[in-house]
N, CA and C atoms as a LAMMPS dump frame, in Angstrom:
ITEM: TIMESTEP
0
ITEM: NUMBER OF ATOMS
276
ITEM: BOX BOUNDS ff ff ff
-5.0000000000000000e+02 5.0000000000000000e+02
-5.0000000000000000e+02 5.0000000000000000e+02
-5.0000000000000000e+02 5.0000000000000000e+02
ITEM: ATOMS id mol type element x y z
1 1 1 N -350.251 -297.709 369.926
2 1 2 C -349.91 -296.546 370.719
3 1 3 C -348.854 -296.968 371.747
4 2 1 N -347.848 -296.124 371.986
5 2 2 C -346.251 -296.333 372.346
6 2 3 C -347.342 -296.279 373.887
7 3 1 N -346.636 -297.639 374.723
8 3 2 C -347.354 -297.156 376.441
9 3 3 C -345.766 -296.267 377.167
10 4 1 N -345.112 -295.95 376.298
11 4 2 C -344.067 -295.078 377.456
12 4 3 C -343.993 -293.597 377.125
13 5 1 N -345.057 -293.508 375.946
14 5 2 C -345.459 -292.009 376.062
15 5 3 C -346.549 -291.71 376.031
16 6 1 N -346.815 -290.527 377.451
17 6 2 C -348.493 -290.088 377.711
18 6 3 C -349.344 -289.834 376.251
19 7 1 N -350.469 -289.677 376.065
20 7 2 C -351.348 -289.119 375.399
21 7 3 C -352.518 -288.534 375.526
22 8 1 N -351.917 -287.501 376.198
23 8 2 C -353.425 -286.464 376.469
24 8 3 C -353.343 -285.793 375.173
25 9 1 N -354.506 -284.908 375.178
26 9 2 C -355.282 -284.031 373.761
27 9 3 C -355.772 -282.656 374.763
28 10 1 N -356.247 -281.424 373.775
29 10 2 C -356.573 -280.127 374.076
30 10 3 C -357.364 -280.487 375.821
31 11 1 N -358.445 -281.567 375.344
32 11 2 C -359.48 -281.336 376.231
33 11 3 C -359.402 -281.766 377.394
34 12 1 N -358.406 -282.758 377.83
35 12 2 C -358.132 -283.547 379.183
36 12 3 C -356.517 -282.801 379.409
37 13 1 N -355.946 -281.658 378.545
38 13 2 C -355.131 -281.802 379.325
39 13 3 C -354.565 -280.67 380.252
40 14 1 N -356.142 -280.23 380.962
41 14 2 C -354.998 -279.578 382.284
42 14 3 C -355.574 -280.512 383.688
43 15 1 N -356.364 -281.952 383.072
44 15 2 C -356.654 -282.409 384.452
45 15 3 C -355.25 -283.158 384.124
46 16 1 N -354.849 -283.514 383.334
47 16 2 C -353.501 -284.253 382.922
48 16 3 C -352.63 -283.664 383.564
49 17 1 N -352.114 -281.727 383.744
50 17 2 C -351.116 -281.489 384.259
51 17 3 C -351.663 -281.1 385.774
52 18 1 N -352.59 -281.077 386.629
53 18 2 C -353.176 -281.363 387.728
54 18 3 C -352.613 -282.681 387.879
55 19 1 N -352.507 -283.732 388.125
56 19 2 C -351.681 -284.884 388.104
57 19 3 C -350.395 -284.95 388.067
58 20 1 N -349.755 -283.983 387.14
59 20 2 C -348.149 -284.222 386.77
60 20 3 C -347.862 -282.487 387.066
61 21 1 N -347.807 -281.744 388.075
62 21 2 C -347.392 -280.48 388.111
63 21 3 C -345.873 -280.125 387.768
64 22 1 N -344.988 -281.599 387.878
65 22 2 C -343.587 -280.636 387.385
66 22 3 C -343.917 -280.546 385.92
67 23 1 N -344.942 -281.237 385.051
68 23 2 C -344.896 -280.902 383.647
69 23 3 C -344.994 -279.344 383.52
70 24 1 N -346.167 -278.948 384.168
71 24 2 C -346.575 -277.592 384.158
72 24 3 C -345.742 -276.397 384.818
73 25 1 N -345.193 -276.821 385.575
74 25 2 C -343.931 -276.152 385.78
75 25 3 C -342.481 -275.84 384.892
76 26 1 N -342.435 -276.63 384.665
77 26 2 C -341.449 -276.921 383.474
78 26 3 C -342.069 -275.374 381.889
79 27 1 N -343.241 -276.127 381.952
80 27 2 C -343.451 -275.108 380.471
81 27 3 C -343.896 -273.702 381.025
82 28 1 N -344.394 -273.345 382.371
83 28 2 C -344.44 -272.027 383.203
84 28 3 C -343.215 -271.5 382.328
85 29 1 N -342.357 -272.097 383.189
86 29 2 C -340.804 -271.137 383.298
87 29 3 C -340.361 -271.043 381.923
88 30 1 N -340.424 -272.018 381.166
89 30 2 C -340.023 -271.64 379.808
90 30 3 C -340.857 -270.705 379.017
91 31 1 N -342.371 -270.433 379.585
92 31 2 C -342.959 -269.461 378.705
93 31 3 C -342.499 -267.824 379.158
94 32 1 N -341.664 -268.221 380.402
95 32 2 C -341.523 -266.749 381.032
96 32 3 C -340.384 -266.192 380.195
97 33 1 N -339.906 -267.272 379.259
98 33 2 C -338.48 -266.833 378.25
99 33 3 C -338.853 -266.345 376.937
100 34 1 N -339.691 -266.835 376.541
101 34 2 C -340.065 -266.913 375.328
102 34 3 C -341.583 -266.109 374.39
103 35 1 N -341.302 -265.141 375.646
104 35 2 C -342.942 -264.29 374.791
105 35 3 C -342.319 -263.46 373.889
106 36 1 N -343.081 -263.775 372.843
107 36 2 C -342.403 -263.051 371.21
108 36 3 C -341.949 -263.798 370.293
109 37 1 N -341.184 -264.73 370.861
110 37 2 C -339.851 -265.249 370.053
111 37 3 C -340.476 -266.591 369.43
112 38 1 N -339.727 -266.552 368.306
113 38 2 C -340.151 -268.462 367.357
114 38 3 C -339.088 -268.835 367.871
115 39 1 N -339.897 -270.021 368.313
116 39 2 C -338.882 -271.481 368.855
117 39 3 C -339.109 -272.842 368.284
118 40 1 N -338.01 -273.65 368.815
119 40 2 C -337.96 -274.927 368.42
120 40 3 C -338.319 -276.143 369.556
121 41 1 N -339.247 -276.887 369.634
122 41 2 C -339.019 -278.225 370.515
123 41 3 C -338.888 -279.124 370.184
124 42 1 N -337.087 -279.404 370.192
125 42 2 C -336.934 -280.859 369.59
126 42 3 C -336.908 -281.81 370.665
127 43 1 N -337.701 -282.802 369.856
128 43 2 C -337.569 -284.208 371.037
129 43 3 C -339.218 -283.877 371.168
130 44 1 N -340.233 -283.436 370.897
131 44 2 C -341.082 -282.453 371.236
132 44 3 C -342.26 -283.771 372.023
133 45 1 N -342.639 -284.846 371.312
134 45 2 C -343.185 -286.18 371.463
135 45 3 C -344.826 -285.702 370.907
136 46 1 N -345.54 -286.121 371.613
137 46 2 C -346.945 -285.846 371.187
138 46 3 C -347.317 -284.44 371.225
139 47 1 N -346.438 -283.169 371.334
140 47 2 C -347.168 -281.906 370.903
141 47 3 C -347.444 -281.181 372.459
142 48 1 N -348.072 -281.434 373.654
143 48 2 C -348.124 -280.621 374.711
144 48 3 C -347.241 -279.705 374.617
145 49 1 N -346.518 -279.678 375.011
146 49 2 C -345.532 -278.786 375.641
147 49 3 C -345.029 -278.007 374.38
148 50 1 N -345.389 -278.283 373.253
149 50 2 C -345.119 -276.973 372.017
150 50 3 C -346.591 -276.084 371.638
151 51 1 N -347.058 -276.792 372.276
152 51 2 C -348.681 -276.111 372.518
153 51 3 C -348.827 -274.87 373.556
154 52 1 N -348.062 -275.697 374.356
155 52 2 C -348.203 -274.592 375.913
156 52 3 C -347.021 -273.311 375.417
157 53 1 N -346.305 -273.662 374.882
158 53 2 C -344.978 -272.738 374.537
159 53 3 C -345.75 -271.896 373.934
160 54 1 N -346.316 -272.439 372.515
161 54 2 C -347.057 -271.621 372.051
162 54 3 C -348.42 -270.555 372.407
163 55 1 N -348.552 -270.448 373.681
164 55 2 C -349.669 -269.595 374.337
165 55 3 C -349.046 -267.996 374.713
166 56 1 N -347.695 -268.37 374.828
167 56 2 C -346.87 -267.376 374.702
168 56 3 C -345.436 -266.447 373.415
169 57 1 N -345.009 -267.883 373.088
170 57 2 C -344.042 -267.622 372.387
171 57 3 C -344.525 -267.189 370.608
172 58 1 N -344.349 -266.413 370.039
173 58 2 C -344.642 -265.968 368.536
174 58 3 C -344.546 -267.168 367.601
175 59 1 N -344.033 -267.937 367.474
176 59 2 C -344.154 -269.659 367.063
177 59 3 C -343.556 -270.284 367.524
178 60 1 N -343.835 -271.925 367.605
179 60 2 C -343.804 -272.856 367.938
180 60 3 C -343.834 -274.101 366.368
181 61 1 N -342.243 -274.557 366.399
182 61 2 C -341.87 -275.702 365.571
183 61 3 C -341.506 -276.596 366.08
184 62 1 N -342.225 -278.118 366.394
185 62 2 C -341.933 -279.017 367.411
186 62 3 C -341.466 -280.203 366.135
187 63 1 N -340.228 -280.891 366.563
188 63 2 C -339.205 -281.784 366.11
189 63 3 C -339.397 -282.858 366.727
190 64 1 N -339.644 -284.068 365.751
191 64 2 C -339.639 -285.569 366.51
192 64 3 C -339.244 -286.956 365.531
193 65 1 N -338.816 -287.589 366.087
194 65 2 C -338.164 -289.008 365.332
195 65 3 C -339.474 -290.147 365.109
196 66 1 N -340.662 -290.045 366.113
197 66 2 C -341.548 -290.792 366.477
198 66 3 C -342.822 -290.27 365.141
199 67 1 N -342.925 -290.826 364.24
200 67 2 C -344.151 -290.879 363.417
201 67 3 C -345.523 -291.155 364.325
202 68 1 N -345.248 -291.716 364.583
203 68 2 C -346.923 -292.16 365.493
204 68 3 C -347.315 -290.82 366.545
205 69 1 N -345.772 -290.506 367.424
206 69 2 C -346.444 -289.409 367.937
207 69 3 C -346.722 -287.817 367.311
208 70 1 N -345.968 -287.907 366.317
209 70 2 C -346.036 -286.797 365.513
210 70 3 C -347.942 -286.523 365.112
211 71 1 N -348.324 -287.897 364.639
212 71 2 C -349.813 -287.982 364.251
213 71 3 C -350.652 -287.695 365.433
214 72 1 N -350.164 -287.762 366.049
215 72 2 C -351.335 -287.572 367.937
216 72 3 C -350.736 -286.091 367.497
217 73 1 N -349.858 -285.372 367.637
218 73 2 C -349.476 -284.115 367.859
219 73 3 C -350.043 -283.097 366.896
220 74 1 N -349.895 -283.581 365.451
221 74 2 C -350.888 -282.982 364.752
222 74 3 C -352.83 -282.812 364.732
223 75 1 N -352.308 -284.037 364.971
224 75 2 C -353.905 -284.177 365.235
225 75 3 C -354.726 -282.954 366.685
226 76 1 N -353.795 -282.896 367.951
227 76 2 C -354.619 -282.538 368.791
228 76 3 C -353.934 -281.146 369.287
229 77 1 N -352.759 -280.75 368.264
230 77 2 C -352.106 -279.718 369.235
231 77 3 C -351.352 -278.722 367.951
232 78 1 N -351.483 -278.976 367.1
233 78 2 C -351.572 -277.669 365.599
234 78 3 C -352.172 -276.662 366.778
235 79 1 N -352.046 -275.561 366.283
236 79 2 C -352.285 -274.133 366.558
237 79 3 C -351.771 -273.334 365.356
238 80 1 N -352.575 -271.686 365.554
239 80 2 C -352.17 -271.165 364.186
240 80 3 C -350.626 -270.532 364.078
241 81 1 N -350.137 -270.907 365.777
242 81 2 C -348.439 -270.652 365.653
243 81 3 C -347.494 -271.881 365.961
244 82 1 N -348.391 -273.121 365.79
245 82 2 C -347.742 -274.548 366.284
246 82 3 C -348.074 -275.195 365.373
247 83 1 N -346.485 -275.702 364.67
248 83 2 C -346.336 -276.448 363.753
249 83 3 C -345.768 -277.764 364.538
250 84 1 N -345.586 -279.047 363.531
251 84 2 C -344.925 -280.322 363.651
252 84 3 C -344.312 -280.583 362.838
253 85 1 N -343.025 -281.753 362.836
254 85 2 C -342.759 -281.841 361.577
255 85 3 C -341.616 -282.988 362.026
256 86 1 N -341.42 -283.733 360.903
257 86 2 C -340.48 -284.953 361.629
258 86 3 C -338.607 -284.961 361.267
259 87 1 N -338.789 -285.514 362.196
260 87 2 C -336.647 -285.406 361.903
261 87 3 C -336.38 -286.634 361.79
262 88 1 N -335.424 -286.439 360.773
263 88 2 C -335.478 -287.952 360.672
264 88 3 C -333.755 -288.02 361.788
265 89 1 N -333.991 -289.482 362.366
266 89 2 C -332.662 -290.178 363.299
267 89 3 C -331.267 -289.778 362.297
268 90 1 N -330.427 -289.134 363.153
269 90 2 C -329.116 -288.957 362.38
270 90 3 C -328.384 -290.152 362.776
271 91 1 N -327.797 -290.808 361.73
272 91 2 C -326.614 -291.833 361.797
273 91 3 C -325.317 -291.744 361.42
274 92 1 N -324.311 -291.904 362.302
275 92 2 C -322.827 -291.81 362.329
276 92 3 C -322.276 -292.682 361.33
């Protein structure tokens, strides 16, 4: 498990964003954009924040290079409008 990215799950994580409030701020304001609409979070990492999108937004497709976190993300943050799915690194 990568130590430079968090790993909270459903059940620890609003003492998680109690701790880190600009996280929760951050996905506030973006849900105030996005009620209705399918979106994308690329870069997405372990799934939070396409989770939280998804409480509002009509779907949620979260984009990541990281296999390992993709598996935390599936694992704890699927929803029936939150998908995952991996990208692979583009090379020049």
């Amino acid at each position: 498990m990568s130590l430079e990215r968090i790993w909270p799950t459903k059940e620890n994580l609003l003492n998680y964003l109690k701790d880190y409030p600009e996280h929760q701020l951050r996905y506030d304001l973006i849900s105030n954009h996005v009620s209705g609409l399918h979106c994308a979070d690329v870069s997405c990492g372990v799934g939070y924040g396409s989770y939280l999108i998804g409480q509002s937004a009509k779907s949620v497709k979260g984009f990541d290079i990281s296999e390992e976190a993709l598996e935390h993300a599936n694992k704890h943050f699927t929803d029936k409008n939150v998908s995952f799915n991996h990208l692979k690194e583009l090379k020049n």
